[in-house]
C-alpha positions in Angstrom: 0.0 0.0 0.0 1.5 3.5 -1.0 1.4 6.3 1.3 -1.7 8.2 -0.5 -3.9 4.9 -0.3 -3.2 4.6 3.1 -3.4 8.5 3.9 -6.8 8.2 1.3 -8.7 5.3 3.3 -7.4 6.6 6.8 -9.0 10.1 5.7 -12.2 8.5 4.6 -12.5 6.0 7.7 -12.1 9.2 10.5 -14.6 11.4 8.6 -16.7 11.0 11.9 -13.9 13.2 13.3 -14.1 16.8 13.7 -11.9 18.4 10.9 -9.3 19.4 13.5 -9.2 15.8 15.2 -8.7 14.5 11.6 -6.1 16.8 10.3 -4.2 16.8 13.1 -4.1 12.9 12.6 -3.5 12.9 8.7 -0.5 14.6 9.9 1.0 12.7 12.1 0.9 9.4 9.8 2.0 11.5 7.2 5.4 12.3 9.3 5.6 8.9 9.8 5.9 8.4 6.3 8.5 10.9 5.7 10.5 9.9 8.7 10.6 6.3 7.6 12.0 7.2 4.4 14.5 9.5 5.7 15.5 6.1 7.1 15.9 4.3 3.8 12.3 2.7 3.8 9.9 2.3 1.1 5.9 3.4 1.3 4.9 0.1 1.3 7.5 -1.4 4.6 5.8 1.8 6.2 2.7 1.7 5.6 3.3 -2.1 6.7 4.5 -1.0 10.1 1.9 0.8 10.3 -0.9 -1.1 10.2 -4.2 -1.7 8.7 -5.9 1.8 8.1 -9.3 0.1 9.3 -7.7 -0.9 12.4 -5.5 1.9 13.1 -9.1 3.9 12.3 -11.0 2.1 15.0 -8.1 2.3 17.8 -8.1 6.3 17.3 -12.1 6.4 16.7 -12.2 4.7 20.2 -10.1 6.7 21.9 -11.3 10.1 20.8 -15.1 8.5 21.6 -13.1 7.4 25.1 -12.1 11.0 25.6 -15.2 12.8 24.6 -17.2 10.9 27.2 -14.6 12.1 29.7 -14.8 15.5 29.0 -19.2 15.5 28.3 -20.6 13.1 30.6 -23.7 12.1 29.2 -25.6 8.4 28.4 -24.9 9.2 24.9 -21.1 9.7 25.0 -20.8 6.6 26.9 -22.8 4.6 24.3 -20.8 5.6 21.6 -17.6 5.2 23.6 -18.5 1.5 24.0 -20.0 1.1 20.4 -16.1 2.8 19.4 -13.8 -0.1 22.3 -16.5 -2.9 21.3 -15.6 -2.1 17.5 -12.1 -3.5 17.8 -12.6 -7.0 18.0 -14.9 -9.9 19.3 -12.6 -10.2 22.7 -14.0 -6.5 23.8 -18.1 -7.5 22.7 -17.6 -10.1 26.1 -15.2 -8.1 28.0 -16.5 -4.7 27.5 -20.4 -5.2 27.0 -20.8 -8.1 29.6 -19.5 -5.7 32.6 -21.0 -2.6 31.2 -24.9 -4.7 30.8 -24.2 -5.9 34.4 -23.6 -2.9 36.0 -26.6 -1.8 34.5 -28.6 -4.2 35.7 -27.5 -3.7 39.1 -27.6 0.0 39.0 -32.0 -0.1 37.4 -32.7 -2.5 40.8 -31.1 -0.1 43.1 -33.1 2.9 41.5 -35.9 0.7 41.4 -35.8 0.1 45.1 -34.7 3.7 45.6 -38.2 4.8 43.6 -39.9 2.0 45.7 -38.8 3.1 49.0 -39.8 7.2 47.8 -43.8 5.9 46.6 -44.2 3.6 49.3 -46.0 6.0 51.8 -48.3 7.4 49.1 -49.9 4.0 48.6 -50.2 3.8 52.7 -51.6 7.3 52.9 -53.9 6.4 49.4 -55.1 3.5 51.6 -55.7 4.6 55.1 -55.8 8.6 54.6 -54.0 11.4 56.8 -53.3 8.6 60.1 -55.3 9.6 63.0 -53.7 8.9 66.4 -53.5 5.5 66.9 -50.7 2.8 67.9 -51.0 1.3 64.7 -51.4 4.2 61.9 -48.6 5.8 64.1 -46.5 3.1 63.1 -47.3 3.7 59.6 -46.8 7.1 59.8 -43.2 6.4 61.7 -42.7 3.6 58.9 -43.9 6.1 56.4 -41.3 8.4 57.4 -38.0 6.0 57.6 -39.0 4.5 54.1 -39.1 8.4 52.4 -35.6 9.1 54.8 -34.2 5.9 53.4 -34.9 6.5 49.9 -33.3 9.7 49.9 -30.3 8.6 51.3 -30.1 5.9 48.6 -31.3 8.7 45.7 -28.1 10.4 46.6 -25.8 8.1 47.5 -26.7 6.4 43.8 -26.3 9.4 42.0 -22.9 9.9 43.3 -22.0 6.1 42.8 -23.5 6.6 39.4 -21.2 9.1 39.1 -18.4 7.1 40.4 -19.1 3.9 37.8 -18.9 6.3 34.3 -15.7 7.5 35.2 -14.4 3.8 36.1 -15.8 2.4 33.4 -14.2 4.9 31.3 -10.5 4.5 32.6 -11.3 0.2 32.0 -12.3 1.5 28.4 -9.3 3.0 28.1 -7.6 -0.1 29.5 -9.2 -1.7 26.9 -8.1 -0.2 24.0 -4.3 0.2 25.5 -4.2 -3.4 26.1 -5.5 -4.0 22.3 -3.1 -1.6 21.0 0.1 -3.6 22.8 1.0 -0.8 24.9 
């Protein structure tokens, strides 16, 4: 492969790059092409050492996806973060995708819960109205009371764990893609 086929297809493969991003890019490879033949190399020993443009696409894709979720935390971001790591091979759809749909899982329960602890009392109060004073719609009220404290407590100590998970699962996405890459 000559150096404008590989510059060509690596152009065409990041055009989901901001032009910046991409330039920037398209100029780094090319000065690895004129530094290798400084050396005495051809195009085609270069663009060998190199790499495939499709995989050397994918790494940066991932890492730039990797980096934008960092910097603009949002559901989004994340998605196409994982989409980006999950691209570069079949070992990252079980080891990227498995942990990220458990923690998932896990999170929905303990926001379910969290919700079920915060409606809880309206079904009581639906059911008996405003609790006159008595020892057992005291209780409920008490009960009432703990269940709406407790849920609280979970609603923010799962937002801050919530918190806490993106930016781990970022840095193992960028684990990921270093391990992929050799480095």
């Amino acid at each position: 492969m000559t150096r404008r086929e590989f510059m060509d297809e690596l152009n065409a493969l990041l055009s989901a790059l901001p032009d910046k991003e991409r330039l920037d890019i398209l100029a780094d490879y090319t000065e690895h092409f004129l530094v290798g033949m400084k050396q005495g190399k051809t195009e085609f020993e270069i663009a060998e050492g190199l790499g495939s443009p499709k995989l050397v696409a994918r790494e940066l894709l991932a890492g730039y996806r990797i980096d934008q979720a960092q910097s603009n935390a949002s559901v989004g971001n994340m998605t196409r973060a994982i989409v980006a790591t999950i691209s570069l091979g079949f070992f990252n759809l079980v080891f990227v995708l498995g942990p990220f749909l458990g923690l998932i899982g896990i999170l929905m329960g303990l926001y379910a819960m969290t919700a079920a602890l915060l409606v809880a009392p309206v079904g009581i109060f639906l059911d008996y109205g405003i609790p006159a004073p008595s020892q057992e719609r005291l209780f409920l009220l008490f009960s009432s009371m703990v269940s709406v404290g407790l849920g609280g407590m979970f609603a923010i100590g799962l937002l801050r764990l919530t918190k806490w998970l993106y930016r781990q699962f970022l840095r193992y996405l960028q684990f990921n893609v270093k391990m992929i890459r050799g480095k």
